[in-house]
Structures are given as C-alpha cells and as structure tokens.
N, CA and C atoms as a LAMMPS dump frame, in Angstrom:
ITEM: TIMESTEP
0
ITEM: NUMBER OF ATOMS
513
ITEM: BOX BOUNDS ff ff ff
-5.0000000000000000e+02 5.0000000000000000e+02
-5.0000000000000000e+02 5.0000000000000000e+02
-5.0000000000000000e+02 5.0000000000000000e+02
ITEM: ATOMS id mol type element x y z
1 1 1 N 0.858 -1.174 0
2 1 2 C 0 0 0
3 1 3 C 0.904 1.238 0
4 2 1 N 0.588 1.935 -0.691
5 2 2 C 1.569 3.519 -0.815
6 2 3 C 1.053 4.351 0.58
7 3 1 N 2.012 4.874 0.71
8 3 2 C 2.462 5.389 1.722
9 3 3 C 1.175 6.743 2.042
10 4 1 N 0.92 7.422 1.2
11 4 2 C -0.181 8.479 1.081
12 4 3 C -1.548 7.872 1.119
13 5 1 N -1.689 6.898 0.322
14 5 2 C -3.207 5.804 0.899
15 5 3 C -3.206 5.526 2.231
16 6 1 N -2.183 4.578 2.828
17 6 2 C -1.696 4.629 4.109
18 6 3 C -2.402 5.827 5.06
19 7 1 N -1.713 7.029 4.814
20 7 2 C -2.146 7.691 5.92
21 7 3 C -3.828 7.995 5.629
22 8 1 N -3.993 8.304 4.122
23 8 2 C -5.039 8.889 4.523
24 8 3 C -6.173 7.951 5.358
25 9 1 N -6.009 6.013 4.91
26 9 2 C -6.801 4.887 5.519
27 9 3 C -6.649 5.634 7.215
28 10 1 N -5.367 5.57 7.381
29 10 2 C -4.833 5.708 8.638
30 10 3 C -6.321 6.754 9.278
31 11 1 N -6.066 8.318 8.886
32 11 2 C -6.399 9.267 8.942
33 11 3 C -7.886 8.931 9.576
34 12 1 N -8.762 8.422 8.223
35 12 2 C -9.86 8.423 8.652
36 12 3 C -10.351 7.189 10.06
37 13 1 N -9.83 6.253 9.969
38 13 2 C -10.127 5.59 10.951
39 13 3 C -9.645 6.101 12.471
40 14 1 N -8.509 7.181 12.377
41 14 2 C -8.832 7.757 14.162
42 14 3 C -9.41 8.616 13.819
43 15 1 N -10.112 8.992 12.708
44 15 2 C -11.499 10.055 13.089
45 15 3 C -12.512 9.08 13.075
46 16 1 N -12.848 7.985 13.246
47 16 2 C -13.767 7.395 13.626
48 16 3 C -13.483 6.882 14.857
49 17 1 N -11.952 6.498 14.396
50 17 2 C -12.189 5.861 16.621
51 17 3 C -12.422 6.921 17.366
52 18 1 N -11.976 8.32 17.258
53 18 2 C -12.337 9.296 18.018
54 18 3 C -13.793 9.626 18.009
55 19 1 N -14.688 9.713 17.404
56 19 2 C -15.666 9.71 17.182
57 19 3 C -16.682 9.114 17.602
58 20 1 N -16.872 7.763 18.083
59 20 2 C -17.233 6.201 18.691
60 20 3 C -17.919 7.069 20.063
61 21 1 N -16.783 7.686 20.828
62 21 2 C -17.782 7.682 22.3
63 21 3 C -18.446 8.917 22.347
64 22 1 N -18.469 9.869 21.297
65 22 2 C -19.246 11.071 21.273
66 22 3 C -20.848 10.303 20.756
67 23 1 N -20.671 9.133 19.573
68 23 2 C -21.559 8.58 19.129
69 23 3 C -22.067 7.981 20.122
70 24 1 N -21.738 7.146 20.92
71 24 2 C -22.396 6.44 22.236
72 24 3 C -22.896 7.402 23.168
73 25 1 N -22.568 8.603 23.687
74 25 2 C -22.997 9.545 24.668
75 25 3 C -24.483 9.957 23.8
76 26 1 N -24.148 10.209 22.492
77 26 2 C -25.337 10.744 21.946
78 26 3 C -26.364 9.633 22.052
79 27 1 N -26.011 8.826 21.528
80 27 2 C -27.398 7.411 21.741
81 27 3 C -27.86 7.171 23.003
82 28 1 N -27.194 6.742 24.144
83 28 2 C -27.436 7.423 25.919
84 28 3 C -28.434 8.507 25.732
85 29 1 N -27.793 9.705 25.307
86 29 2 C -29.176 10.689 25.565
87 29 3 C -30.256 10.634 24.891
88 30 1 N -30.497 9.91 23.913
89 30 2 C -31.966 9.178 23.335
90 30 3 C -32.068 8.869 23.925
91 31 1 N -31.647 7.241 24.505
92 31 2 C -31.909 6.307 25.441
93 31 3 C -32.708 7.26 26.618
94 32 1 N -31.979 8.277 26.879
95 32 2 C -32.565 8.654 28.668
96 32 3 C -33.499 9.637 28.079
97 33 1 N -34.039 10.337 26.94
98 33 2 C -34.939 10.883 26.201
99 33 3 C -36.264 10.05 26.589
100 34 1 N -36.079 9.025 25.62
101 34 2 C -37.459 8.171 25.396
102 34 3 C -37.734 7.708 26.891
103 35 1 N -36.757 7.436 27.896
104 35 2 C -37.57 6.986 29.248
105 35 3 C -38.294 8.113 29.827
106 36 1 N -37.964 9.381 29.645
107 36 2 C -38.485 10.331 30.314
108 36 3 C -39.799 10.464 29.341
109 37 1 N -39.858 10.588 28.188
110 37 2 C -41.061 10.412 27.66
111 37 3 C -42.421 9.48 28.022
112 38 1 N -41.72 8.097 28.089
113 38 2 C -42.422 7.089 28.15
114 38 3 C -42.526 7.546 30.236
115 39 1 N -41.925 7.223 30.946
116 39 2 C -42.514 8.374 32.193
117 39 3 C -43.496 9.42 32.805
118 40 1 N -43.609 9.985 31.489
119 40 2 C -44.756 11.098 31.132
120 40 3 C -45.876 10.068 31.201
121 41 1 N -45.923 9.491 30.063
122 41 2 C -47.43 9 29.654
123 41 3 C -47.665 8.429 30.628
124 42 1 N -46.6 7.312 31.133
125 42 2 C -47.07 6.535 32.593
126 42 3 C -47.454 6.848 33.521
127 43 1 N -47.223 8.521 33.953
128 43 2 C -47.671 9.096 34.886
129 43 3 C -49.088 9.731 34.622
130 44 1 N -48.929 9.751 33.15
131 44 2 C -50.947 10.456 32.622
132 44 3 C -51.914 9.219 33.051
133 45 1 N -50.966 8.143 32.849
134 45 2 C -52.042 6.665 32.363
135 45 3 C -52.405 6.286 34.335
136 46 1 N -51.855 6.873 35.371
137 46 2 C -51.549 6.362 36.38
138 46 3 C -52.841 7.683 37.121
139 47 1 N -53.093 8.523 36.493
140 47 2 C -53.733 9.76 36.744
141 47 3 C -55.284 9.58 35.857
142 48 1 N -55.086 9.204 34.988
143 48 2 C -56.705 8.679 34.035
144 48 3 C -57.351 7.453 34.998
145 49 1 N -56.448 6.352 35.738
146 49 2 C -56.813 5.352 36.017
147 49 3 C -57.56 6.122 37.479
148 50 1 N -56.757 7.203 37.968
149 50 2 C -57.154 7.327 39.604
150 50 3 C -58.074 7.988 39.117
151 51 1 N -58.65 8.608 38.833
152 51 2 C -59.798 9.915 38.25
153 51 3 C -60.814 8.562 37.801
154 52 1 N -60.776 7.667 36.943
155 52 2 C -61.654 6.672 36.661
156 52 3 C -62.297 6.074 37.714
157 53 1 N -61.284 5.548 38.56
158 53 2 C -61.545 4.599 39.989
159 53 3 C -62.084 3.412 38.859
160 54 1 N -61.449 2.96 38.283
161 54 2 C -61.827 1.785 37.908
162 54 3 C -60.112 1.308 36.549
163 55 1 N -60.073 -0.062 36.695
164 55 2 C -59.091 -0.557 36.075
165 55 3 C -58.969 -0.36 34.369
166 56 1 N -58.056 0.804 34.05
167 56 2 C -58.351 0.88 32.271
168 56 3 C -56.72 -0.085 31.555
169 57 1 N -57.424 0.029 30.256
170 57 2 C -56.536 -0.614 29.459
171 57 3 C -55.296 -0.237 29.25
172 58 1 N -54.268 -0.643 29.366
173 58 2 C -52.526 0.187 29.066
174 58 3 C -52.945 0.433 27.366
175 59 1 N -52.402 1.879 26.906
176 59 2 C -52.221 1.665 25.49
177 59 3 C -51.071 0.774 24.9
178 60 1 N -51.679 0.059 24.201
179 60 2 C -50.986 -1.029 23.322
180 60 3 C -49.609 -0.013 22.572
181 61 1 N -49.517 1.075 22.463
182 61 2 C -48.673 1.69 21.708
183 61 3 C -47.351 2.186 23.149
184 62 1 N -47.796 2.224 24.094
185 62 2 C -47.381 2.798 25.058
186 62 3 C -46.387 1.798 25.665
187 63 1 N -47.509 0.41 25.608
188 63 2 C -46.741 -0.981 26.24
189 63 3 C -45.669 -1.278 25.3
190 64 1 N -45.617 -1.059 23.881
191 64 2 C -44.724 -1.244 22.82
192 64 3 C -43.629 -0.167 23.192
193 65 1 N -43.712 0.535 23.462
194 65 2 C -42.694 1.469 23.635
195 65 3 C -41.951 1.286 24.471
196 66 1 N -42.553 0.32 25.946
197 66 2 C -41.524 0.476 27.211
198 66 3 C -40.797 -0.809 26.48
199 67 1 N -41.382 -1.968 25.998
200 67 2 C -41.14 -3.207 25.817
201 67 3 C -39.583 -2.935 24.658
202 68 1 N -39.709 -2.249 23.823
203 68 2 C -38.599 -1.857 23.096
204 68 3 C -37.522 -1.298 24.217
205 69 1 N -37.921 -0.364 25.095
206 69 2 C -36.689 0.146 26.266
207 69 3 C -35.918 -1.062 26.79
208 70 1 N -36.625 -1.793 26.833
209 70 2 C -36.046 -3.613 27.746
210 70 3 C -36.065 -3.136 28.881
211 71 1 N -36.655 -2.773 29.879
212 71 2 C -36.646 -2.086 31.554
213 71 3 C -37.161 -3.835 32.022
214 72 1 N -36.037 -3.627 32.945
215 72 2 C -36.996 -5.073 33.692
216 72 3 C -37.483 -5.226 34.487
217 73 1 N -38.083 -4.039 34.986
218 73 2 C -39.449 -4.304 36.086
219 73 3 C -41.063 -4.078 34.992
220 74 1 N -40.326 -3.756 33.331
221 74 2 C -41.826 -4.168 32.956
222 74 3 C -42.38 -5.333 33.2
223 75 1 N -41.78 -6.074 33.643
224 75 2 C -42.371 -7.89 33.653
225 75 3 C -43.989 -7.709 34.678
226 76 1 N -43.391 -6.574 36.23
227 76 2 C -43.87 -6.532 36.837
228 76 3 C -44.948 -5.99 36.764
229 77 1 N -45.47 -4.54 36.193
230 77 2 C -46.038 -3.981 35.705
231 77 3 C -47.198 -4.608 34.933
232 78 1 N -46.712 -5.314 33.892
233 78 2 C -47.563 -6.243 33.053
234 78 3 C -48.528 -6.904 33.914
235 79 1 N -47.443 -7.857 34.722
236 79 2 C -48.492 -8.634 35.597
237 79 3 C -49.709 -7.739 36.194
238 80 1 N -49.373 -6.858 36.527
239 80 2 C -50.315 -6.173 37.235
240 80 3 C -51.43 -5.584 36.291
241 81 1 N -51.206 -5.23 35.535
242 81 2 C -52.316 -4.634 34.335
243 81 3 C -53.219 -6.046 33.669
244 82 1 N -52.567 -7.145 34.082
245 82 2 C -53.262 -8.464 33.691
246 82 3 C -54.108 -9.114 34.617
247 83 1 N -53.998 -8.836 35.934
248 83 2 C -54.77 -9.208 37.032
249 83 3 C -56.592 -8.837 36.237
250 84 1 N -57.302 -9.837 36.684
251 84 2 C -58.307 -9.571 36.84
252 84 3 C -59.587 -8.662 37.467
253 85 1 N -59.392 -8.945 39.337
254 85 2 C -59.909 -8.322 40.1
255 85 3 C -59.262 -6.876 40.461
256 86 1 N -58.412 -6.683 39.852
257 86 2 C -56.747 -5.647 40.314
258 86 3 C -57.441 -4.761 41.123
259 87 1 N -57.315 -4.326 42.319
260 87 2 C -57.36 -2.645 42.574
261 87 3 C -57.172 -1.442 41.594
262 88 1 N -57.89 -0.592 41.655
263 88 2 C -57.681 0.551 40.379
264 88 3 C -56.486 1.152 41.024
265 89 1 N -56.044 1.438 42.766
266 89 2 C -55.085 2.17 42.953
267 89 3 C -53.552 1.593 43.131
268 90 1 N -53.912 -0.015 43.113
269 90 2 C -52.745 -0.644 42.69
270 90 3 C -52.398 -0.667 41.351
271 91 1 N -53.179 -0.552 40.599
272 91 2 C -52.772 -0.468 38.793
273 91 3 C -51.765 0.829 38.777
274 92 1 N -52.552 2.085 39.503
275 92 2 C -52.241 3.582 39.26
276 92 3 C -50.924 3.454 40.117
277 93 1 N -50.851 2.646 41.039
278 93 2 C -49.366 2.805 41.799
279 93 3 C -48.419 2.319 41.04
280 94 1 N -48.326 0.915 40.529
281 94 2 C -47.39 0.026 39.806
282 94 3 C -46.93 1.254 38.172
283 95 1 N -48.003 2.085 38.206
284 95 2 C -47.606 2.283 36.669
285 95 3 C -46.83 4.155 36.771
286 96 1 N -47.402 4.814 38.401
287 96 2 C -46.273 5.597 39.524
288 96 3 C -45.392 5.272 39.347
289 97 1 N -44.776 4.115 39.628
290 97 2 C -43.863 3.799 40.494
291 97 3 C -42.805 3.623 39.45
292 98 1 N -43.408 2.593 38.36
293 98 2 C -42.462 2.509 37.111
294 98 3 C -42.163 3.988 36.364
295 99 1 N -43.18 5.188 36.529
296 99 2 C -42.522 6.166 35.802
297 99 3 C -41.379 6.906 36.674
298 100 1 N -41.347 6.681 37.966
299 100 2 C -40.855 7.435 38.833
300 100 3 C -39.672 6.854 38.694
301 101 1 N -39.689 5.42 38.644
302 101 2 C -37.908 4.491 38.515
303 101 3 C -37.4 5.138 37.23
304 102 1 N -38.357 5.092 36.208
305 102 2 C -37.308 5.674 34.546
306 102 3 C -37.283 7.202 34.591
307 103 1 N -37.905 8.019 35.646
308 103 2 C -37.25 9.25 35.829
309 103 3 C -36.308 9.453 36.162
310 104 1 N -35.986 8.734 37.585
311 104 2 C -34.32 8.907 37.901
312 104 3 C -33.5 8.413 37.325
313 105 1 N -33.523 7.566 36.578
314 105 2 C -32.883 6.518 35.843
315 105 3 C -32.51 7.479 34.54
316 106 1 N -33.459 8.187 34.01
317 106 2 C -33.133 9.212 33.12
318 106 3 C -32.165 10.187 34.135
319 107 1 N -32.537 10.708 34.895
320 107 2 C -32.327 11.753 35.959
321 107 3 C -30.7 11.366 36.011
322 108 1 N -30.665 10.47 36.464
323 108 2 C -28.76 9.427 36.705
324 108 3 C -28.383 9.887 35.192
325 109 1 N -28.903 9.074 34.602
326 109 2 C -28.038 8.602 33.407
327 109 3 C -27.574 10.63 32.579
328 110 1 N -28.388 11.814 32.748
329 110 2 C -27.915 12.714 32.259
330 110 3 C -27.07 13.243 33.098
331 111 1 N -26.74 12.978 34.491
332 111 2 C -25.757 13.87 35.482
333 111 3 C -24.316 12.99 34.676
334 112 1 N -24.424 11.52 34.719
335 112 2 C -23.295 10.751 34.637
336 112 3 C -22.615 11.633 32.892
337 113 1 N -23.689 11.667 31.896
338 113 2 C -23.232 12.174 30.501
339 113 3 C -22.855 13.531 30.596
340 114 1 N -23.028 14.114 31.534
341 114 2 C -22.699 15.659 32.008
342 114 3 C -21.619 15.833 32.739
343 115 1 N -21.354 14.869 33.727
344 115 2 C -19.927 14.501 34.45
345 115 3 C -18.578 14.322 33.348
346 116 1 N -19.332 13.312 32.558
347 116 2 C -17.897 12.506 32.089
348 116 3 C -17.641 13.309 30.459
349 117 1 N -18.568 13.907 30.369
350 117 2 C -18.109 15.335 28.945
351 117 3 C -17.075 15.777 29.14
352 118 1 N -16.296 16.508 29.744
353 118 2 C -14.886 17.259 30.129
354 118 3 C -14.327 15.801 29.522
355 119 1 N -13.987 14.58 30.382
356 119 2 C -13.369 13.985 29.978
357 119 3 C -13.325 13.257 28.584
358 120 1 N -14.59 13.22 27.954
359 120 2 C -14.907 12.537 26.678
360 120 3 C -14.076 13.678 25.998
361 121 1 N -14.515 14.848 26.072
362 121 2 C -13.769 16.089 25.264
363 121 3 C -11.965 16.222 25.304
364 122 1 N -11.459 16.036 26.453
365 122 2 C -10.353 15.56 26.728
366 122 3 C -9.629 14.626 26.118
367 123 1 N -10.682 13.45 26.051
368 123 2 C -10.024 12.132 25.47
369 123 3 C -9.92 12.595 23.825
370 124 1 N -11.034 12.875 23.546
371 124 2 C -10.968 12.909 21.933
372 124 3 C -9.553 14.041 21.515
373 125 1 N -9.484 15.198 22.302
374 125 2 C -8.35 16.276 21.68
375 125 3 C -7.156 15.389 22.054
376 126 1 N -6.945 14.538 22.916
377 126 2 C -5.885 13.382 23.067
378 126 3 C -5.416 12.666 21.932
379 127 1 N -6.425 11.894 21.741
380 127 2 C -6.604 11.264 20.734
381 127 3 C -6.448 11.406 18.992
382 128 1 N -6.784 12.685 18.998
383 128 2 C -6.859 13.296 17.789
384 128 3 C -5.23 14.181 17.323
385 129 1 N -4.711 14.108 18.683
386 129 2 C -2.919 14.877 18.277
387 129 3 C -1.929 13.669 17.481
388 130 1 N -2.191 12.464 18.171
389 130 2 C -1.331 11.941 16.772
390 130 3 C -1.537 12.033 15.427
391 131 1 N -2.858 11.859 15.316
392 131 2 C -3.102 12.186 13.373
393 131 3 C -2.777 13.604 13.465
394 132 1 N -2.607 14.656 14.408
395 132 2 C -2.821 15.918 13.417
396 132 3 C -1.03 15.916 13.438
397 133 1 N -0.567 15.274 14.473
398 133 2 C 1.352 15.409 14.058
399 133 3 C 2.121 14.232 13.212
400 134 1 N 0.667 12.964 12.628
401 134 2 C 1.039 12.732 11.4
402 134 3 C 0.873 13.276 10.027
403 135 1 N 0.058 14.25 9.912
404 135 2 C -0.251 14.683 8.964
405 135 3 C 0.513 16.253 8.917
406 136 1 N 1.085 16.934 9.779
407 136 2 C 1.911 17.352 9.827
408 136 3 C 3.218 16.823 9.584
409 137 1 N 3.93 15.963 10.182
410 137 2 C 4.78 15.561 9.392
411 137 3 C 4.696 15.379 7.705
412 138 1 N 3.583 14.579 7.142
413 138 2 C 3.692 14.154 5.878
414 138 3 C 3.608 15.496 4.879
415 139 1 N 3.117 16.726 5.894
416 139 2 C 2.549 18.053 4.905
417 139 3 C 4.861 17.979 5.312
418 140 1 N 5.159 17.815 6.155
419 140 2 C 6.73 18.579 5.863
420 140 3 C 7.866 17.66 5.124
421 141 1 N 6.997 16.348 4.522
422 141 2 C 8.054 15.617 3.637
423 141 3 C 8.297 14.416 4.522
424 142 1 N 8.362 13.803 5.438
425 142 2 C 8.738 12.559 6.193
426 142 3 C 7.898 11.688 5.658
427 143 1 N 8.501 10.826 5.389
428 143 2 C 7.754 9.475 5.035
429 143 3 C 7.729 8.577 6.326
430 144 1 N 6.451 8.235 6.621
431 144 2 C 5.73 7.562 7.438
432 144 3 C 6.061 5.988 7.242
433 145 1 N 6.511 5.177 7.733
434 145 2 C 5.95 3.61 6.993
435 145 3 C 4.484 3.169 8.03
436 146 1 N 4.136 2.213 6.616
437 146 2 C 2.936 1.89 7
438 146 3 C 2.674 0.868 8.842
439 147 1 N 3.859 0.123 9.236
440 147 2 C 3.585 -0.778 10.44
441 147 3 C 3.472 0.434 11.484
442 148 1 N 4.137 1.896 11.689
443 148 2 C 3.71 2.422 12.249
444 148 3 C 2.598 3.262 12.473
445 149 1 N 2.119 3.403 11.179
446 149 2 C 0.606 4.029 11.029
447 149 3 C 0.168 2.733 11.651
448 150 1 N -0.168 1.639 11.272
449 150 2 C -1.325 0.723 11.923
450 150 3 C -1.13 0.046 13.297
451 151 1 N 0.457 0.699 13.814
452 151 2 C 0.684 0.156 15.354
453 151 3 C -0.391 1.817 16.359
454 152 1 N -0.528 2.476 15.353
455 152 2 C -1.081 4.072 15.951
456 152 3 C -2.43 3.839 16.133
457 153 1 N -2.941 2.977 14.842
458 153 2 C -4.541 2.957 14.729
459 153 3 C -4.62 1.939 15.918
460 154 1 N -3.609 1.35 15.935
461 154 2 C -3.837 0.145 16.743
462 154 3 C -4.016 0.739 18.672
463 155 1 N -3.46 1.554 18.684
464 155 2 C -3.154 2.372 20.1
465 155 3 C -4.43 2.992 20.364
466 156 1 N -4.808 3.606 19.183
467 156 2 C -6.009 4.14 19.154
468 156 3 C -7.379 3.834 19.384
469 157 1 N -7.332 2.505 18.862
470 157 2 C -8.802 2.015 18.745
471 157 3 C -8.569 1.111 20.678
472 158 1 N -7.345 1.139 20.898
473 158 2 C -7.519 0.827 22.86
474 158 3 C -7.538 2.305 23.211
475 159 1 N -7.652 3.172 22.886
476 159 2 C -7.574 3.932 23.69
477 159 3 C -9.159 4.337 23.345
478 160 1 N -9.445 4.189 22.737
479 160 2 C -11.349 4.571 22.54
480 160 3 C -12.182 3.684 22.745
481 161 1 N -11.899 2.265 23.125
482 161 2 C -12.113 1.373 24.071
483 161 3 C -12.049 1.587 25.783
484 162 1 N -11.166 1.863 25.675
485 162 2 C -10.878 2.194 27.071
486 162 3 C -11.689 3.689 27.295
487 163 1 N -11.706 4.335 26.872
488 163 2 C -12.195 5.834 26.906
489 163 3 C -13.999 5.293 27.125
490 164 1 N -14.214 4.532 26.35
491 164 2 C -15.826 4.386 26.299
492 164 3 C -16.526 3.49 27.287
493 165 1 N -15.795 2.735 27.731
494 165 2 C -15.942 1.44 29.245
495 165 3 C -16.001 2.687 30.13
496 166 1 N -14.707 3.649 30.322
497 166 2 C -15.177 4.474 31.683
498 166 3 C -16.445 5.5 31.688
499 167 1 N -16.251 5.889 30.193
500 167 2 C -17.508 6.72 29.799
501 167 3 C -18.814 6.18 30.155
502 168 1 N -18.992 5.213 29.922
503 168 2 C -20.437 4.258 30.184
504 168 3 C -20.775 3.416 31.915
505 169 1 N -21.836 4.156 32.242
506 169 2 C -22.201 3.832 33.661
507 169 3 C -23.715 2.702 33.358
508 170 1 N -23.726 2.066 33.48
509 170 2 C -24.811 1.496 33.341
510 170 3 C -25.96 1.551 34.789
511 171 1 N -26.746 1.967 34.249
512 171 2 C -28.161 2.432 35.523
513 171 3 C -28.995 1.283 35.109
C-alpha cells in the first residue's frame, strides 16, 4: 500500500475511533430521552386510572414502547395490568412507580453524561494529536511507513475502548 493511501486509511479511521464515544454519549441521551417520555405518559395513564376509579386498558402503543426500552421491572407492571380483580389504585401505583424508577434513571443517566463530557472532550483532543502530528509531518516531507501508522490505529482504537468502558455507567 503507498504510503499516502496509508495515511489517509490511517487518517480516517482515528477520526472514527475518536468519534465512537461522542456517538455512544449521543445514543445514551436518546436512550434517557425516550424513558423520560415514556414516564410522562405513565404518569398520565396512572392519573386517568385514579380519576376513573376503575381498572383501564394500558395503550398497546405505550406498552410497545416500554417493551422496546427492555426495563426489567416491565415484567412486573404487566403482571399487574393483567390481574383480573386488580385494585384501580394498585394499577395507578405500579404504573407511579415505574414512571418514577425511569425518571431517575433518566435523571442518573444525564448527570453521569454531564460529568464525564470534560473527559470525553479531553479524550478525543488526546486522541486526535497523533493524526494531526502525522499529517503534519507528511505536509513537511517525512515518510511515514505503513507498520507504524497501523501500530497508531492500533493504540487508538484501545484507547477509545478504554475511553468508552469508563464513559459508560450502566443504571
């Protein structure tokens, strides 16, 4: 492989390994988006049921939505909306209680993506100085060989590994 293909392969792949845990922080804040959403409704659906005094139906669109989150106290929840005789204020509590868990759970998960920013930002301008003092070199004439470009990518893609394990708190 020529030496200028080389870097530029080089090039773009630590702008993608650098890139990786800005992409994961962003998907996290969907992630903690849609629970706070789905929270909302649970708390409307928990407020229609007490005002009813009588046991109503979960929306089928609503239950699809947590069921995509994978939360695993929906198991619990379910059960309870499946009971027969149910209490109306045990329905309205169980479906409380679950919006109140994916609030904080949202609530956690944006302090932790707000904490560890400095350092994500940190890591990436880290990360990103070897390509810019390989490509400086190659703008001043040094020829690069290729085992050390891919021992770099190679440094790189642990170091955005490693960068993204501490980045990620799981709630």
């Amino acid at each position: 492989m020529p030496a200028d293909a080389a870097l530029a392969v080089a090039c773009l792949l630590l702008a993608a390994l650098v890139g990786l845990p800005a992409l994961a922080a962003r998907h996290r804040r969907k992630l903690s988006q849609a629970w706070s959403d789905v929270a909302v409704e649970l708390s409307a659906f928990a407020t229609e049921v007490r005002h009813a005094g009588r046991c109503l139906a979960v929306n089928e669109v609503l239950l699809q939505r947590l069921r995509t989150l994978s939360i695993p106290e929906l198991t619990t929840f379910e059960l309870v909306c499946q009971l027969r005789n149910a209490d109306p204020e045990l329905l309205a509590d169980a479906a409380r209680r679950l919006a109140l868990r994916l609030k904080r759970r949202a609530a956690f998960e944006r302090k932790m993506l707000a904490r560890t920013a400095p350092g994500r930002r940190r890591g990436a301008i880290a990360a990103a100085a070897p390509a810019v003092v390989l490509l400086l070199a190659n703008a001043g004439g040094a020829a690069l060989p290729v085992t050390a470009l891919a021992l770099l990518v190679l440094f790189e893609a642990l170091g955005c590994w490693m960068l993204w394990r501490l980045a990620r708190v799981e709630v």
